[in-house]
N, C-alpha and C positions, 0 to 999 in steps of 0.2 A: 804462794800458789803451789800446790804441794802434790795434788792430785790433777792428772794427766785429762787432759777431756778432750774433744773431736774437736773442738775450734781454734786449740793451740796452734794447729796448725797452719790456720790462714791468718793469725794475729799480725805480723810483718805482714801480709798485704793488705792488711787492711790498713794499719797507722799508714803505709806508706800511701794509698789510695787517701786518706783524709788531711796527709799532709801537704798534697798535690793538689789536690782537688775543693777541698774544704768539704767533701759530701761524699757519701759510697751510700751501699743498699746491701747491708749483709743478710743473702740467706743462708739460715741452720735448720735445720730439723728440731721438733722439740726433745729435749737436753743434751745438744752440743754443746750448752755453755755459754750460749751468748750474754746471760743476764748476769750470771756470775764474774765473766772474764774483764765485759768489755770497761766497763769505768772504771775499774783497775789498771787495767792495760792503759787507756788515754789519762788516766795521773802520770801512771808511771813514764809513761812518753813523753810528757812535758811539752805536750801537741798545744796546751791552754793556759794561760793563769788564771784564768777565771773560774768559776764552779762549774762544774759537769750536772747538766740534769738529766735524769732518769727518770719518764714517762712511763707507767705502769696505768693499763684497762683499771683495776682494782683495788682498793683500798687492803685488802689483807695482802696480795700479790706484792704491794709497793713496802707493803711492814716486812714481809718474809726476805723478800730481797736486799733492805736494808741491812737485816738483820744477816746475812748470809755473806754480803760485803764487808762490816764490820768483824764478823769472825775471823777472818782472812788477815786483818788487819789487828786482832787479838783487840780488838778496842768492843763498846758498845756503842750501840747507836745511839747518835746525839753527836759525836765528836767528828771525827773525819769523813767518817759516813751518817747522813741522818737523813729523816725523809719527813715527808708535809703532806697529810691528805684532810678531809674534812674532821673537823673539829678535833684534829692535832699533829701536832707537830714537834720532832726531834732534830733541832737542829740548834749551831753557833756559833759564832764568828768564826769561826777556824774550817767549819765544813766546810770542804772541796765537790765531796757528792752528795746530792740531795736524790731522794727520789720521791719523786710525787706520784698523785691520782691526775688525769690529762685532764680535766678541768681548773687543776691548782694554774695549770702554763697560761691559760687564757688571762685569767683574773692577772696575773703577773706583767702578761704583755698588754691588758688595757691600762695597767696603772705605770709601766714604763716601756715604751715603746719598744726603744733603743736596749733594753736587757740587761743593764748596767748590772756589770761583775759576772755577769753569763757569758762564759768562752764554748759549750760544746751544749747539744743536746741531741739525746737519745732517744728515739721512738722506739721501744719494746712491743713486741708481739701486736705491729701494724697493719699485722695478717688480720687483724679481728673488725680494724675500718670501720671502730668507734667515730661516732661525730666528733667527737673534742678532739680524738689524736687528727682525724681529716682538716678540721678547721685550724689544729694548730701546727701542724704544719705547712697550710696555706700562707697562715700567719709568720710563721720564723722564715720561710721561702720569700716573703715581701720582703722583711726585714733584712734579713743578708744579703738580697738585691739592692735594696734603698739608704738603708741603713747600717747595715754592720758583715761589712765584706770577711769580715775574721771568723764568725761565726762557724760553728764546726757543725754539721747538720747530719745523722746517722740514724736512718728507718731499717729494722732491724724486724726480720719474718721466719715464722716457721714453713711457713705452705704457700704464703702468694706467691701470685704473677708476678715475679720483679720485675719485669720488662717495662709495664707502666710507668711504676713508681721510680724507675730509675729517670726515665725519659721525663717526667716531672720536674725532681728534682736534679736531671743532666749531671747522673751520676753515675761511676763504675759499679758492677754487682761485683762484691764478692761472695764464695757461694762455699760453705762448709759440708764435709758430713758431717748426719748424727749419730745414728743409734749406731753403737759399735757390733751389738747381739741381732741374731734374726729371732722374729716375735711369727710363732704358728697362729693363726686364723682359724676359730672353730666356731660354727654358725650355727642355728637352729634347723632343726630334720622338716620341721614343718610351722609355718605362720604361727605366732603365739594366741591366734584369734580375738576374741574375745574374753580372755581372764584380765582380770585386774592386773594392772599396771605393776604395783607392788607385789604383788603374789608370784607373779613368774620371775618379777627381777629376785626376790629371793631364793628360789627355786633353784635358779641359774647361777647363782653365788655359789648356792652350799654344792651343788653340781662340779664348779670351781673348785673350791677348797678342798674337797673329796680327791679331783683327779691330778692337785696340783703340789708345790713347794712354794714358800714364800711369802711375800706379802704381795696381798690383792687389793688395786685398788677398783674402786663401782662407781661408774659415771649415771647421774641419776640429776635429774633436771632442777630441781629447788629443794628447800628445807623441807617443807612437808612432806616429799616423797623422802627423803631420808628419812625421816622421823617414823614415816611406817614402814618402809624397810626396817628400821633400827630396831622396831619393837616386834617385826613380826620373824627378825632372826638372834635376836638374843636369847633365849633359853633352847637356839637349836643350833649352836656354834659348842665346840670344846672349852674348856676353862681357859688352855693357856692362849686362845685367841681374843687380842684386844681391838673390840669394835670401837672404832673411830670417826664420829660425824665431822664433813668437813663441808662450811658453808662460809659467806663473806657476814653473815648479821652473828656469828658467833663470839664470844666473848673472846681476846686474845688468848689465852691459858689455855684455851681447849684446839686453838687454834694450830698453837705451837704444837702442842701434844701429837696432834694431826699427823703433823708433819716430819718428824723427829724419828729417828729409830728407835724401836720397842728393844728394852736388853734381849727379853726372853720371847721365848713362844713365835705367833704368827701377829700381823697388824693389817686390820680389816679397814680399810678408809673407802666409806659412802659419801662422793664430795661431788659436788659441782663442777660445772664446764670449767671452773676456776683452775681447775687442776690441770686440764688437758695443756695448756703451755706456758699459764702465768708461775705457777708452781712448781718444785722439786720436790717428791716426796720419797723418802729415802728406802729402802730395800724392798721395791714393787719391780715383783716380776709375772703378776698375772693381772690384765685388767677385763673388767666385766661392763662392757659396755649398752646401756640401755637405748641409746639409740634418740635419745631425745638432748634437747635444750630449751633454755628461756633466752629469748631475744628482744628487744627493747622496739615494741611498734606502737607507731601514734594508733591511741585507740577513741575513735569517737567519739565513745561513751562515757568517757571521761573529761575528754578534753586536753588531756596528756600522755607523754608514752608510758605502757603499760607493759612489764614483761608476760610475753606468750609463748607458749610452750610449741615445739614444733618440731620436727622429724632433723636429724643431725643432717650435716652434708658429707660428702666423702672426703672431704680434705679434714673435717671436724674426727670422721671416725680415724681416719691415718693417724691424726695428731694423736688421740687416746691410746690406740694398738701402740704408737710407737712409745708410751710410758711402760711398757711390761720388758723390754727389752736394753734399759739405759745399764743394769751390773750383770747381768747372765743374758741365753736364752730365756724367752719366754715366751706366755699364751694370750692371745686376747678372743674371751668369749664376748658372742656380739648377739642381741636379743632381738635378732630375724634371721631371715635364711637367705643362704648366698645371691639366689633369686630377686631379690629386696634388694638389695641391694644396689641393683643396675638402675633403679627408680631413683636413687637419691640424688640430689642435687649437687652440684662439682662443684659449690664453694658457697658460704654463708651471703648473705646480700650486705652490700654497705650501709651500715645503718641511716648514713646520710638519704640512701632511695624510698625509705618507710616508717622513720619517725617523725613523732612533733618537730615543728624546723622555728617554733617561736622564741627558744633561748637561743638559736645561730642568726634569727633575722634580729634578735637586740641586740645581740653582740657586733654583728656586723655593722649595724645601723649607729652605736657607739663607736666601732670604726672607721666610719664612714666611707662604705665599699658599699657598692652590690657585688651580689655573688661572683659575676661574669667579670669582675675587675680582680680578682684573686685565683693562684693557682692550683683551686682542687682538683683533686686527683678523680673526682666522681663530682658535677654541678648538681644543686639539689634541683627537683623538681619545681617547674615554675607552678604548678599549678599549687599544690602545698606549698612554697615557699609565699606566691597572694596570700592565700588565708591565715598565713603565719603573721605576715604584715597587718592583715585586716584585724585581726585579734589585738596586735597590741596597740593600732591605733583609737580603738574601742578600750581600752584600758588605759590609752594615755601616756604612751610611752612613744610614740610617733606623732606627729602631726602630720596636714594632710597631706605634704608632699613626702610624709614617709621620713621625717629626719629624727632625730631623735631628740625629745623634749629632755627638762632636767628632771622631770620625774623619771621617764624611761633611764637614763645614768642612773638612779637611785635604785631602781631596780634588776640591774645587771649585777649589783653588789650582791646582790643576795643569792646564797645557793638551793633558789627552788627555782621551781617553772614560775614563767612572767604570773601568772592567773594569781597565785598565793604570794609570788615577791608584791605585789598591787594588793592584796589584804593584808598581809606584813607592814605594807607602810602607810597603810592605809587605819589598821586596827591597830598596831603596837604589840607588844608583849602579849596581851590578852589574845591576839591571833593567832600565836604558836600553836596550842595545841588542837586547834582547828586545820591549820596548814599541816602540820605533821600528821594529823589522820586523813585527811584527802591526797597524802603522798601514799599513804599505805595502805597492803588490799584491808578487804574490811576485817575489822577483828570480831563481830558477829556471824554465827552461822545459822541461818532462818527465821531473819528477824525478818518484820516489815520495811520498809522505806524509810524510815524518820530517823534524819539523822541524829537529833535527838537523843535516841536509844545509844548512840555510839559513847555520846559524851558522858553518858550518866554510866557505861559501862567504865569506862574511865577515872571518871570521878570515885567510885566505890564499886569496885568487881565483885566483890565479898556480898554485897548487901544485892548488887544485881543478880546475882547469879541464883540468890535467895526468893530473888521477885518476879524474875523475867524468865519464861522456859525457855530462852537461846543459851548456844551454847557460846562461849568465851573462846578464843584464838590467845591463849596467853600471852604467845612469843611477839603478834603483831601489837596486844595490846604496849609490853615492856619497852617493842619499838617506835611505838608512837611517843611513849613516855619521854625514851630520851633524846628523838629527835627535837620535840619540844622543850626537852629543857635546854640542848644547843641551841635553838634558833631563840628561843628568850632572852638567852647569855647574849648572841651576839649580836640586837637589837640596838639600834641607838636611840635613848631617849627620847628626840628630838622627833621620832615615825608617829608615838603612840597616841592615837586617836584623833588626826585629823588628815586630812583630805590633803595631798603637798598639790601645790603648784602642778598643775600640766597632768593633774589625773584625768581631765577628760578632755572634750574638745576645745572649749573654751581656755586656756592656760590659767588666767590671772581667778579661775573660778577655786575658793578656799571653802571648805566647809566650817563652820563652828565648830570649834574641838570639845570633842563628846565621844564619849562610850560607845560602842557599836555591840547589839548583839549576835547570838550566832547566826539566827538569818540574815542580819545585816552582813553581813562578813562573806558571807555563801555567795552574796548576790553582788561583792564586791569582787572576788574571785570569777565568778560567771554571771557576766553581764547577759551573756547573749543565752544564758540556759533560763531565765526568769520565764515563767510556764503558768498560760492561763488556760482554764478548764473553759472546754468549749462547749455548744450547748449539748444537751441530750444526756441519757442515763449514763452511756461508757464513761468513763474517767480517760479523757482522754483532752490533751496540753497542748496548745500553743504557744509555744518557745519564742522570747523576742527576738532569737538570731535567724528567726525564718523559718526552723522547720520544728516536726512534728515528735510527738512522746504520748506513751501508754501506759500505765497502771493500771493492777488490780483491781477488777473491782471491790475486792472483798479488803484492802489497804484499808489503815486509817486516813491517809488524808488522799483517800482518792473523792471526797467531800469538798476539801479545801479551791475557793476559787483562784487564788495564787501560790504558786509554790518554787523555790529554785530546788533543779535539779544537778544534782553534783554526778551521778554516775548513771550510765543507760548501758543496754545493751549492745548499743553504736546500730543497731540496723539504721541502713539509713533513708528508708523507707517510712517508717515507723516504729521510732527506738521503743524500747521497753525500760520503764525505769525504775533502776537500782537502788537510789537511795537521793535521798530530795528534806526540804524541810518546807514548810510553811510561812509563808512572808506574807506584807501587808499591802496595801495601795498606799497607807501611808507613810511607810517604813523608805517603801521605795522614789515616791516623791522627795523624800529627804535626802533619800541616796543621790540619785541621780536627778536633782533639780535644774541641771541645763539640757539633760539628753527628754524630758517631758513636757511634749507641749502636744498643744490642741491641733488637728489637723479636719480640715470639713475636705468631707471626699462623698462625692456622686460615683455611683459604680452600678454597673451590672450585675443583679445576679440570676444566674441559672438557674439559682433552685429554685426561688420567690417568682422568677419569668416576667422583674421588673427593674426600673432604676432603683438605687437604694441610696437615697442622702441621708449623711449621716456625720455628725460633731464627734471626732472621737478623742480622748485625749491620749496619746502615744507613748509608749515608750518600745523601740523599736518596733517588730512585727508584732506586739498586746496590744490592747487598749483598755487602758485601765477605767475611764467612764465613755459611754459611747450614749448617741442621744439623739431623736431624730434631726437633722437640720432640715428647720419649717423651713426656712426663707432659701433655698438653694437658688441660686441665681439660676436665668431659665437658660443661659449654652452651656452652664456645667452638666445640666440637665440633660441638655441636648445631645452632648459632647459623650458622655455615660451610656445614653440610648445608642450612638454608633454601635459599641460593643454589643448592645442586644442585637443590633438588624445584622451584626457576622454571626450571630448566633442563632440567632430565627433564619436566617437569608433573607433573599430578595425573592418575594415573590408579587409577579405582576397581572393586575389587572386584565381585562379583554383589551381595552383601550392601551393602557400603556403596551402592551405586547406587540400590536399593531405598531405601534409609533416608534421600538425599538427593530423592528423589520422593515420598517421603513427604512429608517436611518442606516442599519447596516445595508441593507440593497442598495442606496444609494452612494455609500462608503465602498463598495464592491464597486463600482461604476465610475469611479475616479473620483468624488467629491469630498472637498474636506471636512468632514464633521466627524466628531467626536465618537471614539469607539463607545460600543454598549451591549458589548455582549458581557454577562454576568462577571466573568472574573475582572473585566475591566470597571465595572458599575462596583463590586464591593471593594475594590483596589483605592479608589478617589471616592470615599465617600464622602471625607471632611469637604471636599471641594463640591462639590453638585445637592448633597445631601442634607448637611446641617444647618442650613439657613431655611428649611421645612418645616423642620424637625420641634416647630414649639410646641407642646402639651402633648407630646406620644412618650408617653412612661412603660408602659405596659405592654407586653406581648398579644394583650386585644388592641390597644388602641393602634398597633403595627398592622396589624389583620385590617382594620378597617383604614387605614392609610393609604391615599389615592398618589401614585408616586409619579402620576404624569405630569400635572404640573412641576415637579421638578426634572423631569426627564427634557420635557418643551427647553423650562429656560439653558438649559445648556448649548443650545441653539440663540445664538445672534437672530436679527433682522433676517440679514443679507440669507445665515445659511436655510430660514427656513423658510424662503423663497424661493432658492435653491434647489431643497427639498419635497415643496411643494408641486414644483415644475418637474420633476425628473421622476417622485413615486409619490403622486396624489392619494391624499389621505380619503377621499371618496369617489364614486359614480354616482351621478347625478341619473337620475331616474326622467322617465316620460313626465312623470308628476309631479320632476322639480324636486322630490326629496335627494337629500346624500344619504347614500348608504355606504359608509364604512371597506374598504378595505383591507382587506387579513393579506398581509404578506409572507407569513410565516412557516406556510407551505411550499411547495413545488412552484404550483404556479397560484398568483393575487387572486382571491374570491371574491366573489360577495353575496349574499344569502338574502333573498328577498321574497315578499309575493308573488305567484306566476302572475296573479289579473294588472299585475302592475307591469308589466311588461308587454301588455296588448297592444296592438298594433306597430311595435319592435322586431324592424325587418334584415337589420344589422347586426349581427354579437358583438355584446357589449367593449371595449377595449379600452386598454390603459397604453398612452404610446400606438404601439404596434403588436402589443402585449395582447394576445387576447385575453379574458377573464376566465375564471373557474364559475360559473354560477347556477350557483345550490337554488331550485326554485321549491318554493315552500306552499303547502295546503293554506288553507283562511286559518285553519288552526297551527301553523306557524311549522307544522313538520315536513322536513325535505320531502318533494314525491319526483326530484329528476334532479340528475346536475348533468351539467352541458359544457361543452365549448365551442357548441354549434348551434347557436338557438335558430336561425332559420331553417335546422337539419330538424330540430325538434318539431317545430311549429307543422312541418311538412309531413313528417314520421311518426312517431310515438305519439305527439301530442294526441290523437284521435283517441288511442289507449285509455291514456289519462283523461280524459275528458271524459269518456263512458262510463268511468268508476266515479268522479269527482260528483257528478252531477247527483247520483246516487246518494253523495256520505253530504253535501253540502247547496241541495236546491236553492235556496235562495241566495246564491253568489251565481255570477254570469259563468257561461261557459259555450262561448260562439263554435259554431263550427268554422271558422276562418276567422282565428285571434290575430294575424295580421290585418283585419279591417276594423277590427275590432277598437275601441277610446278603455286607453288604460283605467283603472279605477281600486279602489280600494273599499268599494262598499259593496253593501249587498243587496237585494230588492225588498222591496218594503213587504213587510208581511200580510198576508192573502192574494199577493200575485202570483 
């Protein structure tokens, strides 16, 4: 170690703190040193016999590093120092340090618990609070508790909050400088508004270059945006400056190039957030920072995480400014104005709070922990963490108390999301290069939906690009290439083309070993996205995981009646969908022949305004044949109509109305019976209601539905004797008729003929109650209401009699209706 760096300085406290302790939490700023120093430092210490790992966010970060460690040691990587990330690996017997990708640690500790020949491990740039470093330090934290008290355990940050992670881990912080230069801050005069993204960030470069010395490094969010940076400032840069794309999908050679000192001239590097702390790039003393990043969020519309592009955070810009400043002063230009600034967010979110959680719920689940039994540093969300569960046990990798089947083990092997590990061992070899294009974004641009068009671009670009007017994504296409010919490579025989043990709910259920095609494979990957076109002109899917999806009308297969969708817009409302193939009814029979069976369901519907019986045959929320069911037994029936009568409501009769004012008046008055005012009537209807309820299907045969008889029987013997005594359901008339009382009012009515109350010297009375009563013409219309009928008979009556006699002669009209014989006829005509 030969060159002098900011963390030299607290190396003695720190061995001393891991030798003590068996744990610390070193913060550095980024390039104090920490990645370079410290697995050197703990060899040299002889703090372990066992190998030292090195946990690096990034597959180029963990080669650069290696490579960076081995220099130091005059050796190449492979020997003393070597490192393991996806689909390679430099290491052997004799390596002390490894450094890996934080997903290699997982795979290592489900296949040895205990970490035989592991003495120390290193969590690098823990600030960034990737899932796999969060989870696998939950994991080494059990283990040096339970398992291996020797363990040396070192989470290592440029920007966080120690304080947490120290209290986690009950460990000492120690705390380095970094940057040994001051870096000047120069901001935008006014919002960059509305110009292209790439247009201003070039601007801002050569803006750069012009008022600066040095090399510039430009934080610019993914490959693409370099790629038109790259193209739209190469014929406007000097000769002797060398422009330098830096990204993680680039080949090594260009990688290195990146990163290396240029002999001559100046050295322009447009790289990824990769740079901001996993990387050292050598003579940058000005950076140009754009202001954005890709972050890894569950995206609905896929069904897995997707990176998204998003506004930096202020600890994200610190970390970039403080690369301009590691061998001189420098500058960092920043692409908003100082004002913008105050709006940014104080620190990136844990990925743990907003990705897919279904490769941490298999992995756990193969551990056999829930969350709340391990100690992260951030608990994932229960509600995502359900549907995380619910997905894999829909693919077979849990059973129903959640534990993990040996298909689910078979699937934690493999380094994709569960959705594609479940087509990988479900299709074999032939599912590679299917899995690897639904890993990556699409390599068409303005095609239609069918997925289809992807595989044939694949298959011959040359001859598509001839046929088809989309344009071609090269770089995603070359990445699809060779992720599928890793995952072909690393296939085991023994996956290809059948169905293992425990893919679905049934365990011991095996499918015939057979070929799968690409819809079959779609539809093994997304069970719950299989999308049936519902009726009407829209193109528009019913999804069997319960919810909804939109297409084009102008798509080709917005025709098709089944179809899986692999990518939507995630609204989750009503997604829009991006890319889909066409399947069969009886493709999918084959697929899933234990999750389709027949189900007969009576139901309400709304729109019809009737019961709807119906034989459908299922496969989750689809139905792939539906059919009417003649013979519906008649209380499914009945049982189906409840949900119309919440839906029509309750409405009553004159009778029933009366008979429900009864009952509560008499309920007011101390007696026990049965409430019946409306919310309590639609509340119990199973219980008073459906034993009515045979042959009322329809929203008329409800209209004509007499509800009294079921309102009666809810009333015993006793209470409606009870009832009868206390608020009688009529007055009985001089003429021996009942007429009806209305309680529903103020006070009890009753509406009757006046000649029927002739010679009626008393008002009428319920109790003590006097009555309300409405007396009515021979032609049945009110002409007085009273609750003094011998005030009437004595007063007004005369009034009424003088008009009456008038509009209806031959009905009586005494001048003294109390001497009067009630009657309800009228005199024979010519008298």
């Amino acid at each position: 170690m030969t060159q002098a760096l900011p963390i030299d300085a607290v190396l003695p406290d720190l061995v001393a703190a891991l030798r003590t302790h068996g744990r610390a939490v070193l913060q550095a700023p980024p390039g104090a040193g920490k990645t370079t120093r410290m697995p050197l430092t703990l060899l040299q210490a002889g703090l372990t016999e066992g190998r030292i790992l090195m946990l690096e966010p990034r597959r180029l970060a963990a080669r650069a590093a290696a490579q960076r460690l081995a220099e130091q040691l005059n050796e190449a990587p492979g020997k003393t120092v070597g490192y393991r990330i996806r689909g390679e690996s430099r290491v052997c017997r004799t390596t002390r340090i490894e450094v890996v990708t934080e997903g290699i640690l997982t795979r290592m500790i489900q296949s040895d618990p205990e970490l035989s020949g592991i003495g120390a491990i290193l969590f690098d740039e823990f600030h960034e609070r990737s899932l796999n470093a969060d989870f696998g330090l939950a994991l080494c934290l059990e283990i040096a508790g339970a398992l291996r008290d020797d363990l040396l355990l070192l989470a290592m940050s440029a920007t966080l909050d120690a304080g947490p992670v120290a209290a986690l881990m009950e460990a000492p912080i120690v705390t380095s400088e970094g940057r040994a230069f001051p870096v000047e801050e120069r901001w935008l005069e006014t919002p960059m508004g509305k110009r292209r993204f790439e247009e201003a960030m070039a601007d801002l470069i050569l803006k750069a270059h012009e008022e600066t010395d040095g090399g510039i490094l430009a934080f610019l969010p993914g490959e693409g945006e370099i790629r038109r940076t790259e193209a739209l400032l190469r014929f406007r840069l000097p000769a002797d400056t060398q422009l330098r794309p830096l990204f993680g999908a680039m080949e090594l050679a260009a990688q290195r190039a990146a990163i290396r000192p240029e002999g001559a001239g100046r050295k322009l590097v447009l790289a990824t957030s990769i740079a901001e702390t996993s990387l050292t790039i050598e003579d940058i003393r000005v950076v140009v920072d754009g202001g954005r990043a890709r972050r890894a969020r569950f995206d609905p519309g896929s069904g897995m995480s997707r990176l998204v592009t998003e506004r930096v955070t202020r600890a994200e810009a610190t970390q970039r400014a403080g690369r301009a400043g590691r061998v001189a002063p420098g500058v960092a230009y920043k692409l908003w104005t100082k004002g913008e600034e105050g709006a940014l967010s104080p620190y990136p979110p844990a990925e743990i709070e907003a990705a897919d959680l279904a490769g941490l719920a298999l992995e756990l689940a193969v551990w056999g922990a829930d969350p709340s039994e391990l100690p992260f540093l951030t608990q994932p969300p229960s509600g995502a963490f359900s549907e995380a569960k619910a997905l894999l046990q829909m693919l077979g990798a849990l059973d129903e108390k959640g534990r993990v089947t040996a298909h689910g083990r078979q699937l934690s092997t493999y380094p994709v999301h569960p959705r594609l590990a479940h087509m990988l061992q479900s299709g074999g070899p032939d599912a590679a290069l299917l899995a690897a294009l639904l890993s990556e974004r699409d390599p068409l641009t303005g095609a239609p939906t069918d997925l289809s068009l992807r595989l044939d671009a694949l298959a011959d670009p040359k001859r598509f690009a001839v046929e088809k007017p989309y344009a071609i994504h090269r770089p995603s296409l070359e990445r699809i290439r060779t992720e599928a010919k890793r995952l072909r490579q690393s296939m085991r025989p023994s996956g290809k083309g059948s169905l293992n043990s425990g893919n679905f709910h049934q365990g011991e259920h095996r499918a015939e070993q057979r070929g799968f095609n690409t819809a079959e494979l779609a539809a093994l990957a997304y069970p719950d996205r299989i999308g049936l076109r519902r009726k009407g002109d829209a193109p528009r899917f019913q999804l069997s995981g319960g919810k909804g999806a939109a297409m084009d009308a102008g798509d080709p297969l917005a025709g098709q009646m089944l179809i899986v969708v692999t990518d939507t817009d995630g609204n989750p409302r009503e997604a829009k969908i991006r890319q889909a193939i066409a399947v069969s009814a009886s493709e999918l029979r084959g697929l899933f022949a234990d999750r389709v069976h027949w189900v007969d369901s009576c139901h309400w519907s709304k729109r019809e305004r009737r019961v709807v019986a119906r034989r459908q045959e299922r496969l989750g929320a689809i139905a792939l044949d539906d059919r009417i069911w003649k013979d519906a037994p008649a209380q499914a029936v009945a049982r189906a109509m409840l949900d119309g009568v919440r839906d029509l409501g309750i409405a009553l009769s004159d009778a029933g109305r009366r008979f429900v004012a009864r009952v509560q008046l008499a309920r007011e008055a101390g007696h026990d019976l049965p409430d019946m005012d409306v919310e309590a009537l639609t509340g119990g209807l199973e219980t008073w209601l459906l034993p009515f309820l045979d042959g009322v299907k329809t929203a008329d045969d409800w209209k004509r539905f007499d509800l009294l008889p079921a309102l009666r029987a809810r009333l015993d013997w006793g209470q409606m004797q009870a009832l009868d005594a206390a608020v009688p359901a009529h007055f009985t008339t001089p003429l021996g008729r009942q007429i009806p009382i209305d309680y529903s009012g103020d006070h009890p009515e009753i509406n009757l003929r006046l000649q029927e109350l002739f010679g009626q010297t008393t008002h009428p009375m319920v109790g003590r109650t006097p009555l309300k009563v409405t007396l009515l013409s021979p032609a049945q219309r009110p002409v007085q209401t009273t609750m003094d009928l011998p005030g009437f008979w004595a007063g007004s009556y005369a009034d009424v009699r003088k008009d009456m006699r008038a509009r209806y002669p031959r009905h009586p009209w005494p001048e003294d209706p109390t001497e009067a014989d009630p009657t309800l006829r009228a005199k024979p005509r010519g008298t």
